[in-house]
VOBA-1610 file (N, C-alpha, C; in pm, whole numbers, padded with zeros to 5 digits, always signed):
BEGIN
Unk+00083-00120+00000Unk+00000+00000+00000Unk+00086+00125+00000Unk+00189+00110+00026Unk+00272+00203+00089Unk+00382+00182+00126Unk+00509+00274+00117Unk+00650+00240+00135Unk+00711+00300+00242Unk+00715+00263+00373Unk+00759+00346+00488Unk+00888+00261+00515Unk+00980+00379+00581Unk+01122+00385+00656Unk+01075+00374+00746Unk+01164+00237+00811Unk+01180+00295+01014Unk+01297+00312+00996Unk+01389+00407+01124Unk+01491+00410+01161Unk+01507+00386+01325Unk+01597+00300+01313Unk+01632+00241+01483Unk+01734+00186+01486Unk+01781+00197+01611Unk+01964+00122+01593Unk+01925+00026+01691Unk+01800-00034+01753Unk+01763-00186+01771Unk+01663-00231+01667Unk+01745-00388+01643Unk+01720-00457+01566Unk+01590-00518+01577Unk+01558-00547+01698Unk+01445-00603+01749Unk+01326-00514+01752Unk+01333-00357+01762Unk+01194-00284+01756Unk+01203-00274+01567Unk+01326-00263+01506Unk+01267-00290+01383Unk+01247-00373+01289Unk+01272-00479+01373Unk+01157-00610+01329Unk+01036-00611+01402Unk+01059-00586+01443Unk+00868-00551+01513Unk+00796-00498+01447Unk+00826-00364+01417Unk+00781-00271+01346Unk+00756-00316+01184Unk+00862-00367+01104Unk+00857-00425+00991Unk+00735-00528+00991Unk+00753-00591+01089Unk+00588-00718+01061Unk+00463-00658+01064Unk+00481-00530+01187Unk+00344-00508+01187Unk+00321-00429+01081Unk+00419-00361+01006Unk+00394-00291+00860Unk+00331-00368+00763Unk+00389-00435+00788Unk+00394-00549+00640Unk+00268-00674+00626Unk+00200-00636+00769Unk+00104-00746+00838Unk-00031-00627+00802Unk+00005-00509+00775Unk-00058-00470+00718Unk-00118-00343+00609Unk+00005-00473+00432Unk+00018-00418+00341Unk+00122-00327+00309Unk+00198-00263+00411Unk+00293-00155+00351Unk+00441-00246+00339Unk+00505-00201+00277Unk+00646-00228+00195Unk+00733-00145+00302Unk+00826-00211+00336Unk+00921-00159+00506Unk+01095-00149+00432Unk+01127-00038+00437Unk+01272-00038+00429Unk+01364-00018+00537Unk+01442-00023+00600Unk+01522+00052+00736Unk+01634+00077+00729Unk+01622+00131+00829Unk+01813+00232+00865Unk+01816+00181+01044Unk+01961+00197+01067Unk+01979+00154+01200Unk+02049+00310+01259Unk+02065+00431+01163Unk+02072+00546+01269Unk+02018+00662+01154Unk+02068+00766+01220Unk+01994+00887+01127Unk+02080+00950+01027Unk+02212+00961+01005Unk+02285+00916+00866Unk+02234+00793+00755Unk+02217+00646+00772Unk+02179+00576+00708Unk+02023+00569+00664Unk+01969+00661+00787Unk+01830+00734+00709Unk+01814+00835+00597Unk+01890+00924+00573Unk+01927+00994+00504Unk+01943+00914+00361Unk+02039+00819+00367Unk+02051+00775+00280Unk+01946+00697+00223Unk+01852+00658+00274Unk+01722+00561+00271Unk+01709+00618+00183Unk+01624+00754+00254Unk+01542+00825+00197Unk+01542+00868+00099Unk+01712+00970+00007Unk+01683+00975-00100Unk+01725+00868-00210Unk+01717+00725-00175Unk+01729+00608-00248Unk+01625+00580-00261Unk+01513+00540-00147Unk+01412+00453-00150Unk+01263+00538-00201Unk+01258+00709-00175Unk+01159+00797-00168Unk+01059+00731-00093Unk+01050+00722+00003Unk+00911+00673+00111Unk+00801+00738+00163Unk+00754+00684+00179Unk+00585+00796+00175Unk+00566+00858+00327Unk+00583+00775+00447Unk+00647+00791+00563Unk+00736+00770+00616Unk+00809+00788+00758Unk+00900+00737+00841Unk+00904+00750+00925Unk+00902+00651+01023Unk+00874+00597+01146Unk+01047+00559+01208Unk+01062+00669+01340Unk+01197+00679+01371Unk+01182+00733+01545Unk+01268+00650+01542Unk+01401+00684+01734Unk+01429+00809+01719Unk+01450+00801+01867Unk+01531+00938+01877Unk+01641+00919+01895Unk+01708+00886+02009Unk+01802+00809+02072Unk+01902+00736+01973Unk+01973+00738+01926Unk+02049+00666+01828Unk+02213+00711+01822Unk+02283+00639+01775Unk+02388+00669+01734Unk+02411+00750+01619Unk+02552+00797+01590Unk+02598+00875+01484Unk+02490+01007+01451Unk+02378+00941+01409Unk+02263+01124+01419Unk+02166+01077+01502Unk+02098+01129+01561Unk+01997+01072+01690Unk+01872+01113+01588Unk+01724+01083+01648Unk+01615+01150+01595Unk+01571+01328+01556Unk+01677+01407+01663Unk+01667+01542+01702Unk+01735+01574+01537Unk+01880+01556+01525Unk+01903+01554+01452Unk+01857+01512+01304Unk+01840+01419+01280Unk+01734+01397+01171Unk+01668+01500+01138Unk+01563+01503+01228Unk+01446+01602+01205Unk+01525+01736+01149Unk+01580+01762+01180Unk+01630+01895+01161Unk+01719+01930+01005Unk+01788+01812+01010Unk+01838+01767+00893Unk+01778+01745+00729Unk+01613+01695+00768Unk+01523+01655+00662Unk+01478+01794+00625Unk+01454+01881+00732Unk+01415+02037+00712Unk+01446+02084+00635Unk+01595+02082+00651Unk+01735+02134+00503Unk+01735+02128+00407Unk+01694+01979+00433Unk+01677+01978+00268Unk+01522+01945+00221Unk+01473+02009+00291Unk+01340+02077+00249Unk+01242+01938+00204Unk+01254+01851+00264Unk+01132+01698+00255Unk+01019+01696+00331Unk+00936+01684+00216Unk+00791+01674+00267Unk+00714+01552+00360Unk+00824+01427+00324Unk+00773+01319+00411Unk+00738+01338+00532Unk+00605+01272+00589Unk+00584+01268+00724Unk+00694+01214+00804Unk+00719+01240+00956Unk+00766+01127+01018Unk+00740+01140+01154Unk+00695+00980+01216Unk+00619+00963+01346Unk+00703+00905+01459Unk+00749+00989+01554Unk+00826+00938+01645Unk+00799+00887+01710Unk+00866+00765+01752Unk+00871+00648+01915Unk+00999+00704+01973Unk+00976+00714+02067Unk+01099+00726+02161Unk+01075+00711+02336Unk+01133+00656+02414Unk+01167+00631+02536Unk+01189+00706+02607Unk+01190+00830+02592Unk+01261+00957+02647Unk+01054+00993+02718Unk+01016+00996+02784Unk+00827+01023+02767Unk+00843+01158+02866Unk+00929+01259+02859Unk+00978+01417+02898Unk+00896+01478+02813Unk+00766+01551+02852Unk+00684+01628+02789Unk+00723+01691+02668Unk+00834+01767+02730Unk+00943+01879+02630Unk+00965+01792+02557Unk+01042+01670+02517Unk+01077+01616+02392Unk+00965+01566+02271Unk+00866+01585+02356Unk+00772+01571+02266Unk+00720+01677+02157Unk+00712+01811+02263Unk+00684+01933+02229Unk+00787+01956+02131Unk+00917+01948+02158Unk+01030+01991+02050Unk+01033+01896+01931Unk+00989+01771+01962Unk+00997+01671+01820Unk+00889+01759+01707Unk+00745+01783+01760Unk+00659+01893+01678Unk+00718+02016+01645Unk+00780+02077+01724Unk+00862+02220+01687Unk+00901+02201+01554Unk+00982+02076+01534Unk+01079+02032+01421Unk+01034+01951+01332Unk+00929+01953+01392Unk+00794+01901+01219Unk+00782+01752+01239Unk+00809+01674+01363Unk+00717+01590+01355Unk+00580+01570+01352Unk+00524+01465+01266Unk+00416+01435+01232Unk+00340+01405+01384Unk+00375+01304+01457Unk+00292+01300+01586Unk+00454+01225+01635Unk+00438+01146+01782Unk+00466+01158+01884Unk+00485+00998+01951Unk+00496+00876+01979Unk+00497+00789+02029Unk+00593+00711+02101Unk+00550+00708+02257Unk+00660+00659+02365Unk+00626+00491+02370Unk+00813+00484+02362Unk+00869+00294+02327Unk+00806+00243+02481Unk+00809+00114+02474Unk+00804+00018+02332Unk+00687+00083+02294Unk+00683+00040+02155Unk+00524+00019+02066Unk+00449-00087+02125Unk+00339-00062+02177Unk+00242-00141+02243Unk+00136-00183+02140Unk+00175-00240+01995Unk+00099-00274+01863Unk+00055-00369+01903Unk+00024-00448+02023Unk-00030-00566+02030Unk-00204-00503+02109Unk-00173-00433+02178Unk-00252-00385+02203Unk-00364-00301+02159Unk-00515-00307+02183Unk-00596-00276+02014Unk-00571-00138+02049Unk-00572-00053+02198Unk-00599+00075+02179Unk-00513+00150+02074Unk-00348+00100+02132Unk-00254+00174+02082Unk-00262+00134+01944Unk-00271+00024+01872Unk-00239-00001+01772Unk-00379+00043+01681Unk-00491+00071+01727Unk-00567+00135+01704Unk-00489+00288+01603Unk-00463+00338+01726Unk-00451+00527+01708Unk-00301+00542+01617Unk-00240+00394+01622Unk-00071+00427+01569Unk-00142+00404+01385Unk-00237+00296+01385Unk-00321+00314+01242Unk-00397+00461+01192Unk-00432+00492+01307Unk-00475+00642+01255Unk-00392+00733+01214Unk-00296+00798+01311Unk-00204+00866+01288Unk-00158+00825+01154Unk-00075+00691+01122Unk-00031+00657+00977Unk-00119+00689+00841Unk-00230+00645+00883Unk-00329+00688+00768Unk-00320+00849+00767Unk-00329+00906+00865Unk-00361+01033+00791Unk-00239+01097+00745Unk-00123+01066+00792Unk+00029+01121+00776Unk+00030+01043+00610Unk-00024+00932+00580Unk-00022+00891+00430Unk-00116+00998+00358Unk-00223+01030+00426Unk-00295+01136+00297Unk-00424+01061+00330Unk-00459+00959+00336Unk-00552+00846+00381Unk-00667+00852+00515Unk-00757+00980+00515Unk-00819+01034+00629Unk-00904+00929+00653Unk-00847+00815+00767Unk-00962+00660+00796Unk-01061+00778+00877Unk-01092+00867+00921Unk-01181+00910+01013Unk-01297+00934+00918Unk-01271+00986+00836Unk-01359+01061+00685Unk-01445+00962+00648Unk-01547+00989+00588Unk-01618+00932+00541Unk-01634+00949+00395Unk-01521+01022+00352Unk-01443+01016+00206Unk-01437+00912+00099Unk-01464+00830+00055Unk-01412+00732-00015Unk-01321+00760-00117Unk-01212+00709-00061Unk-01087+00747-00195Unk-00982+00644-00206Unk-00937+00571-00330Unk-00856+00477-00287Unk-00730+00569-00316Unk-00630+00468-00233Unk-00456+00517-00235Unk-00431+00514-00417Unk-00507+00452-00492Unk-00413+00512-00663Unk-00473+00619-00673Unk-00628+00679-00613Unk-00637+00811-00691Unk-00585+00932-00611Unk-00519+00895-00480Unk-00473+00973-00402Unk-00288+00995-00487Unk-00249+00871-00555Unk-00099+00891-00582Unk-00131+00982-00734Unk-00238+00960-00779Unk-00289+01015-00949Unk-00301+01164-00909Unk-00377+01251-00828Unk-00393+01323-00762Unk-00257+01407-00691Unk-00176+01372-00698Unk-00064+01438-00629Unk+00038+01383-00756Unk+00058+01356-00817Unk+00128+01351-00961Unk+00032+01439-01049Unk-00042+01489-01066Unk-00105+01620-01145Unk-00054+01704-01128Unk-00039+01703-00907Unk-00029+01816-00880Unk+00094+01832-00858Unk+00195+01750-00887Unk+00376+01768-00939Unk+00389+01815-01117Unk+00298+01820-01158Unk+00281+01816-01298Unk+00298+01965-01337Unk+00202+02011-01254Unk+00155+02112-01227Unk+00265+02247-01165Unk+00300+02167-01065Unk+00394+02280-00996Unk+00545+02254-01051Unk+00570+02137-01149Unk+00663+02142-01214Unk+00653+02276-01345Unk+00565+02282-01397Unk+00518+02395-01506Unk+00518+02519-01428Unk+00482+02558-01335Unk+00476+02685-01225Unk+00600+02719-01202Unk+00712+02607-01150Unk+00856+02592-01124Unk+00942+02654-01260Unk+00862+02679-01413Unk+00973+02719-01494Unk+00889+02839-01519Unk+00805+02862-01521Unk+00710+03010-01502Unk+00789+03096-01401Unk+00823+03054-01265Unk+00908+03134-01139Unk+01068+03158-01200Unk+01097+03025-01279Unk+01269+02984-01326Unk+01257+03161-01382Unk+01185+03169-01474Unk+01189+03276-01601Unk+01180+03412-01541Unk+01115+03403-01488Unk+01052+03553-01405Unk+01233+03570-01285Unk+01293+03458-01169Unk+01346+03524-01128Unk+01502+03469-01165Unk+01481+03430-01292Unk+01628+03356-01316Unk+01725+03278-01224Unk+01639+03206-01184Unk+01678+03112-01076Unk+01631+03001-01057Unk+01690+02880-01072Unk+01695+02713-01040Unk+01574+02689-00917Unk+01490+02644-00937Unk+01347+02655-00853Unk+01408+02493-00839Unk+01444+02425-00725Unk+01465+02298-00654Unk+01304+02227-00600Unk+01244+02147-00699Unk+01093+02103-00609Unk+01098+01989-00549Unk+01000+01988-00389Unk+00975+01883-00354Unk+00869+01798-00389Unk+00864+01639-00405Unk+00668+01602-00421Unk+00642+01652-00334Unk+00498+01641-00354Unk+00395+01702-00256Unk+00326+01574-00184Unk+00303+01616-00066Unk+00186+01523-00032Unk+00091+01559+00050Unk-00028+01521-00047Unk-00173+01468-00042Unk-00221+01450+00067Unk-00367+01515+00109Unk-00457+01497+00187Unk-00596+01489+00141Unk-00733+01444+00141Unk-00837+01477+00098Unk-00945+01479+00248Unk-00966+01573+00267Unk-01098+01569+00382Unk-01201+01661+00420Unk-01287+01649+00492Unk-01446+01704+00539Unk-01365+01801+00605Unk-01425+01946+00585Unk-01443+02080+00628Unk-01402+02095+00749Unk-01459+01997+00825Unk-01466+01979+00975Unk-01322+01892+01066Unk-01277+01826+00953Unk-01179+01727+01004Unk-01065+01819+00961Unk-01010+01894+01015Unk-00847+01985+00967Unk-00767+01861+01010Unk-00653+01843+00946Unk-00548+01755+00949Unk-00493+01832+01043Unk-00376+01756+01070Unk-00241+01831+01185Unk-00146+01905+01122Unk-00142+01933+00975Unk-00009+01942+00877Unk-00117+02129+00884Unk-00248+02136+00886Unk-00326+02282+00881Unk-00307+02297+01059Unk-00327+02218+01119Unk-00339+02237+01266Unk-00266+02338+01347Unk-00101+02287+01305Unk+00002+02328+01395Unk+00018+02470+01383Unk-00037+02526+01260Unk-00021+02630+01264Unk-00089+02740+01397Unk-00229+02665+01471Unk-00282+02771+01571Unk-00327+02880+01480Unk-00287+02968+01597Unk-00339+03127+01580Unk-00229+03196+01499Unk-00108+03123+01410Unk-00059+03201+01352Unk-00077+03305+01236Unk-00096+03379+01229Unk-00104+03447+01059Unk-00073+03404+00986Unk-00122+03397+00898Unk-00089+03325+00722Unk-00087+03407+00584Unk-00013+03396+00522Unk-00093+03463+00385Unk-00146+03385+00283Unk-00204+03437+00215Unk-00324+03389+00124Unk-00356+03437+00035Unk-00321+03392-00083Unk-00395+03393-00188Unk-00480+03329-00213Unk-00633+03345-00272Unk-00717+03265-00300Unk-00778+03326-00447Unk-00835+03212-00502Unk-00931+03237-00622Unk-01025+03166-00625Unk-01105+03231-00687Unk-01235+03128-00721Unk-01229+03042-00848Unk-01300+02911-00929Unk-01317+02915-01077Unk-01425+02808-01085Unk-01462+02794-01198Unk-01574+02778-01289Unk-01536+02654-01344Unk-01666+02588-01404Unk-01599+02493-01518Unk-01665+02357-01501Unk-01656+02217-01545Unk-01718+02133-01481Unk-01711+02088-01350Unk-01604+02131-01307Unk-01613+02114-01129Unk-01590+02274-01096Unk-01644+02283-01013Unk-01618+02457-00953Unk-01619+02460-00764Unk-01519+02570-00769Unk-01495+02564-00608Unk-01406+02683-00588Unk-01347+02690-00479Unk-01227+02750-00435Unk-01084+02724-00432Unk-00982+02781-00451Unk-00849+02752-00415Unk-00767+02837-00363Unk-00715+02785-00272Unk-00657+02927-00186Unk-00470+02842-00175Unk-00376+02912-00185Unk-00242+02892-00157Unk-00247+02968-00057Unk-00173+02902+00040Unk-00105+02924+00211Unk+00034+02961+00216Unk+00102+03026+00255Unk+00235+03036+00313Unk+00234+03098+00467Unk+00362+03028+00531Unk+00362+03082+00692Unk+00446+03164+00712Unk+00472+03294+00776Unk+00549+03425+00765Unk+00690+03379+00740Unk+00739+03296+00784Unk+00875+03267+00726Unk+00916+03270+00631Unk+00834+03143+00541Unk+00825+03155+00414Unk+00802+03266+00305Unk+00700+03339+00364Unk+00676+03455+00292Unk+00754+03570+00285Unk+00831+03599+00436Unk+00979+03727+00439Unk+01043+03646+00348Unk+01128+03546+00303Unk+01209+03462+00210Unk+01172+03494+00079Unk+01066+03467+00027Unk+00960+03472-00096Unk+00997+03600-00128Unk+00934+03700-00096Unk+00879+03819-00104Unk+01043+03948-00142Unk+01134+03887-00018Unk+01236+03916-00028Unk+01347+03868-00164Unk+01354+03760-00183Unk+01431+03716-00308Unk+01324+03740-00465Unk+01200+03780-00423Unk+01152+03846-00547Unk+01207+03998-00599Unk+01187+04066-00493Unk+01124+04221-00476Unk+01296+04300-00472Unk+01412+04205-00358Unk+01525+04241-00372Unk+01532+04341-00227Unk+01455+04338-00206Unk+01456+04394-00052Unk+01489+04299+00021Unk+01534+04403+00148Unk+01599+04314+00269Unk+01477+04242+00368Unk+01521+04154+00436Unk+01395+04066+00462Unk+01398+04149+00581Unk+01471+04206+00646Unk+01396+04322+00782Unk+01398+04425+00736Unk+01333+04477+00628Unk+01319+04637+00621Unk+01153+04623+00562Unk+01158+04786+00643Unk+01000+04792+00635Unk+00976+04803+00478Unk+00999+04842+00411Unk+00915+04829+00291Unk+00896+04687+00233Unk+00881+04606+00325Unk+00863+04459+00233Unk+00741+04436+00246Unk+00631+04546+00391Unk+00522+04500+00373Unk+00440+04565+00275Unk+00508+04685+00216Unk+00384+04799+00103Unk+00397+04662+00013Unk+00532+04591-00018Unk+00532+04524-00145Unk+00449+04347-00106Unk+00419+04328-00029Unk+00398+04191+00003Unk+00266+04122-00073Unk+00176+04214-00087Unk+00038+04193-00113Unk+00036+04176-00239Unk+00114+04258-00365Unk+00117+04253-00461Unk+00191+04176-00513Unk+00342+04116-00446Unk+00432+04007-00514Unk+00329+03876-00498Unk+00265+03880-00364Unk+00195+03702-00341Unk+00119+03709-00456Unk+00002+03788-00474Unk-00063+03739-00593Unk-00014+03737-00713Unk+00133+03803-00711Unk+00105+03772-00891Unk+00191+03627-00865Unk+00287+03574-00773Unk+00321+03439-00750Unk+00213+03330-00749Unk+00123+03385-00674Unk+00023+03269-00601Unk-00057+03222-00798Unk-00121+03379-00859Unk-00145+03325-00984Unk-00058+03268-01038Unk+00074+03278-01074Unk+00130+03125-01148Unk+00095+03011-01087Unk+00142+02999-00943Unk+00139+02849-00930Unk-00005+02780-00920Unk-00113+02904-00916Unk-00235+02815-00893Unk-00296+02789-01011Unk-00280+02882-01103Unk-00253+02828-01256Unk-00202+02726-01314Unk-00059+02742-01272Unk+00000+02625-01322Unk-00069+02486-01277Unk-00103+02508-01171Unk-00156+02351-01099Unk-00268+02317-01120Unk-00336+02398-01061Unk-00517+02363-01128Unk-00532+02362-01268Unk-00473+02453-01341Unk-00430+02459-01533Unk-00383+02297-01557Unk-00289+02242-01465Unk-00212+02137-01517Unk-00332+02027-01516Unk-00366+02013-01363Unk-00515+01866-01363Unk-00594+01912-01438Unk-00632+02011-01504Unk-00761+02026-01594Unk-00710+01958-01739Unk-00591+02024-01753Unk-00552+02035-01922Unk-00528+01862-01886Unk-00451+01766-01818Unk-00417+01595-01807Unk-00598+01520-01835Unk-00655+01618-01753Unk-00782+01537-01729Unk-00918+01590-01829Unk-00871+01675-01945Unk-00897+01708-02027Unk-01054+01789-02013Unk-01021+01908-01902Unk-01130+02028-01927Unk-01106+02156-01865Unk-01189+02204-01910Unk-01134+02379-01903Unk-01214+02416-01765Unk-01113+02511-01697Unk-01221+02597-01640Unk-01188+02750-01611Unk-01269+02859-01576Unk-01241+03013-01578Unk-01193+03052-01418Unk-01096+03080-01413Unk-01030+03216-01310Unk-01078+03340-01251Unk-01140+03351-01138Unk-01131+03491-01045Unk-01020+03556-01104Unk-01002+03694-01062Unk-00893+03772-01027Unk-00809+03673-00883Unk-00712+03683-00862Unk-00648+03627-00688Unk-00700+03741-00614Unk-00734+03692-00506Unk-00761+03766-00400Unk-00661+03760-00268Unk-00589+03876-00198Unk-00503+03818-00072Unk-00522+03872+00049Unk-00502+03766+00178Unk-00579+03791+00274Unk-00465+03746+00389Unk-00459+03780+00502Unk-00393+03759+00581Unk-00496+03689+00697Unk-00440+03595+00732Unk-00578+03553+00814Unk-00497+03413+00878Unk-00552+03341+01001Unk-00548+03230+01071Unk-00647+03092+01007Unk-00610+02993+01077Unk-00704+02847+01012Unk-00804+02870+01013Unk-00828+02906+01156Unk-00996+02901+01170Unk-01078+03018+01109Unk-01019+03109+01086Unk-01090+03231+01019Unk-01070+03180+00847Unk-00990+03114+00831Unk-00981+03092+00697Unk-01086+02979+00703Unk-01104+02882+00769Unk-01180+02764+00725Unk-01316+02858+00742Unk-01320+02923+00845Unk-01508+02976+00890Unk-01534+03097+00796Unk-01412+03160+00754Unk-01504+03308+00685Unk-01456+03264+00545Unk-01346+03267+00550Unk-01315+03249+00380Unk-01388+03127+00250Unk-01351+03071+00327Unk-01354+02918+00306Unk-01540+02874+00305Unk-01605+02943+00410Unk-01730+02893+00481Unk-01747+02767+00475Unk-01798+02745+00590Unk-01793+02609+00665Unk-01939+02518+00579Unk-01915+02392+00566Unk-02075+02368+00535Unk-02020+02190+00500Unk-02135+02075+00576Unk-02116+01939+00580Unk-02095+01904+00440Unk-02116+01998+00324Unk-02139+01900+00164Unk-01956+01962+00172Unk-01898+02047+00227Unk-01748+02067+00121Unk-01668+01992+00172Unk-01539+01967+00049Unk-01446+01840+00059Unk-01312+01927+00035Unk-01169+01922+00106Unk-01097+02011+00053Unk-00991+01880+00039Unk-00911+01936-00074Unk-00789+01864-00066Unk-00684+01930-00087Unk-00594+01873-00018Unk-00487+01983+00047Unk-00353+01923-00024Unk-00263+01984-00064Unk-00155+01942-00113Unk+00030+02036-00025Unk+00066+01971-00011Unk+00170+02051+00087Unk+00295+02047-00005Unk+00354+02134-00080Unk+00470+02169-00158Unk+00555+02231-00087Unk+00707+02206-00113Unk+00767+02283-00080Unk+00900+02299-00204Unk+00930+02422-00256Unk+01051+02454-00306Unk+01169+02594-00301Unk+01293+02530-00379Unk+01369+02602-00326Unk+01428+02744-00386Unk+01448+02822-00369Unk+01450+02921-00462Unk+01599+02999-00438Unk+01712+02975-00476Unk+01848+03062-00417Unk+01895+03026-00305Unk+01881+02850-00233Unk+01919+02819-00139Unk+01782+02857-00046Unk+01742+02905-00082Unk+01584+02915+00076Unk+01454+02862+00050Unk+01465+02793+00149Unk+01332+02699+00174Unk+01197+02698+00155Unk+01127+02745+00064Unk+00967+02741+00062Unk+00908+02737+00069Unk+00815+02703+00192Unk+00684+02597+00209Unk+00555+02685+00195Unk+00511+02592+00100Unk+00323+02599+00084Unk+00220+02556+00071Unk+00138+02545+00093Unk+00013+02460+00094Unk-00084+02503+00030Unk-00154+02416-00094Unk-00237+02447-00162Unk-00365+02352-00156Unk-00487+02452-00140Unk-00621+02405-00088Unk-00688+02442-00208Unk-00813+02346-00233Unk-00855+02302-00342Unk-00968+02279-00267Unk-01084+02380-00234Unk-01199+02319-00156Unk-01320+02295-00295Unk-01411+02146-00276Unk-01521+02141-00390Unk-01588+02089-00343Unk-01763+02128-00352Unk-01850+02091-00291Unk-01842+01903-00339Unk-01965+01850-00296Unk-01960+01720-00292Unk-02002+01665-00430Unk-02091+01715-00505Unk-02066+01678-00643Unk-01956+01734-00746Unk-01907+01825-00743Unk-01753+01883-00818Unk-01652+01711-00766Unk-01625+01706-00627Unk-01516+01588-00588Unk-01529+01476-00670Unk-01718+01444-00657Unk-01746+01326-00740Unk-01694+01368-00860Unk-01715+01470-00961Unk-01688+01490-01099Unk-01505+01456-01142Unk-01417+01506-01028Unk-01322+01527-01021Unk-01258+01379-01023Unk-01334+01297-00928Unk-01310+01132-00933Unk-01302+01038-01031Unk-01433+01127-01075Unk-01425+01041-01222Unk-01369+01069-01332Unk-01297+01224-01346Unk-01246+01217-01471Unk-01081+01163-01417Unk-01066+01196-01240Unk-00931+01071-01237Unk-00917+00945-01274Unk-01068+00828-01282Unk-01060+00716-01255Unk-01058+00743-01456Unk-01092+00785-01493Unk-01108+00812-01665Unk-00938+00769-01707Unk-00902+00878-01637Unk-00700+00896-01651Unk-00653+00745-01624Unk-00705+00678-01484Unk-00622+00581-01451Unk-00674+00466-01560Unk-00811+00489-01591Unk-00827+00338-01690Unk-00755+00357-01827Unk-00733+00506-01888Unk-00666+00552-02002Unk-00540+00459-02028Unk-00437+00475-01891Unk-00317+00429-01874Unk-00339+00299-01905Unk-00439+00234-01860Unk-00390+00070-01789Unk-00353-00030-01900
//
């Protein structure tokens, strides 16, 4: 179903771990520290990774920090022995996916319960949802949307004469109501936003996300201003949208033109705003909408990127959208 890394420098939790992967459906590669994870990773490309902290040569801390660098979108779900509040808190600081103190108690239904949840949704795979989506139209679905931001990536090349480095993206699809943890962590932070509306046989919203970091970086290696001087905010409003229109062009342009239909463009609209004001005012809340979320990140002059692109469509647009994927996948077969 799926290709996950563990990393552990005992042999015995990652054979454990490997059976219960493999006991159910996923494909298990491993590393025994966080150097030879590294190397996994850009050999094997894995969809998750499941890792120690505690280790030799690079520990888990390390890792995490390391994958940052080089700017990887993979989830990854920590076990560790250390059960110090703070290490938990700091494993999230540094972009872990969730959190889990050794041993793995997979024998047990609770834990092995919630360690299935967590995995599913860190795959893109919302088991809570009442979504129906299988894992090929979730991998069809996030190859559009590399398709896509690969074409956006030479649209940016041209404009700032510069080597645009992309990561895949990965995929989420879920109910209005169910925010993932990858929208979560953000809290009460500010965001910026571009959004548009469009038309066409499926019609909805799409809004691109960036988190202030990203955006002083952005804004700054566009505009040529210094990332602490005040004039980066007169210019901020006007560089995001004319960025946010390429790439949401390029991307939504790309699944239409693969899946062969047109649809019409808003002006971008940009907004500074938090999750919940974005999910309740922007967005409006309502049981029929389905959003699917795609998390990109690239590199632009050595600096790091991250963005997230939301794709909200009521409940018949998703259906429409399904089927001209399942159209694509029988095309291929």
């Amino acid at each position: 179903m799926a290709k996950i890394l563990t990393i552990d420098d005992s042999l015995l939790t990652r054979n454990m771990m490997r059976r219960f992967l493999e006991s159910n459906g996923h494909d298990v590669v491993e590393a025994s520290d966080g150097k030879m994870g590294l190397m996994m990773l850009e050999k094997h490309n894995p969809e998750c990774i499941v890792c120690d902290l505690l280790m030799p040569n690079m520990d888990g801390f390390q890792f995490l920090k390391e994958i940052k660098t080089i700017n990887s979108t993979v989830p990854v779900i920590i076990f560790s022995a250390n059960i110090q509040k703070k290490v938990a808190e700091e494993c999230k600081k540094l972009g872990a996916f969730e959190f889990f103190y050794k041993p793995p108690k997979l024998d047990k239904s609770e834990e092995k319960d919630r360690f299935l949840e967590v995995l599913n949704q860190a795959l893109g795979m919302q088991s809570t949802s009442s979504i129906e989506i299988r894992p090929e139209q979730i991998d069809i679905l996030a190859e559009l949307i590399n398709i896509g931001m690969g074409r956006a990536a030479s649209s940016l090349n041209d404009l700032l004469d510069s080597f645009i480095k992309l990561q895949i993206p990965r995929v989420w699809v879920f109910k209005i109501d169910d925010v993932p943890e990858e929208l979560a962590k953000f809290g009460n932070d500010t965001l910026f936003i571009v959004r548009q509306d469009f038309k066409g046989p499926f019609a909805g919203k799409v809004a691109l996300i960036f988190p202030p970091e990203s955006v002083a970086s952005l804004v700054s290696v566009l505009t040529g201003e210094d990332k602490g001087s005040s004039d980066l905010d007169s210019v901020r409003a006007g560089t995001l949208c004319e960025i946010g229109n390429i790439l949401i062009n390029g991307v939504l342009g790309s699944i239409c033109n693969v899946l062969e239909h047109t649809v019409d463009f808003s002006l971008p609209n940009y907004i500074e705003s938090n999750v919940k004001s974005l999910l309740d005012q922007v967005i409006s809340r309502s049981e029929e909408k389905i959003i699917l979320m795609a998390k990109t990140c690239f590199s632009v002059e050595a600096l790091n990127i991250e963005g997230h692109f939301l794709l909200l469509l009521d409940t018949e647009s998703f259906d429409k959208l399904l089927i001209a994927v399942n159209d694509l996948e029988n095309r291929e077969k």
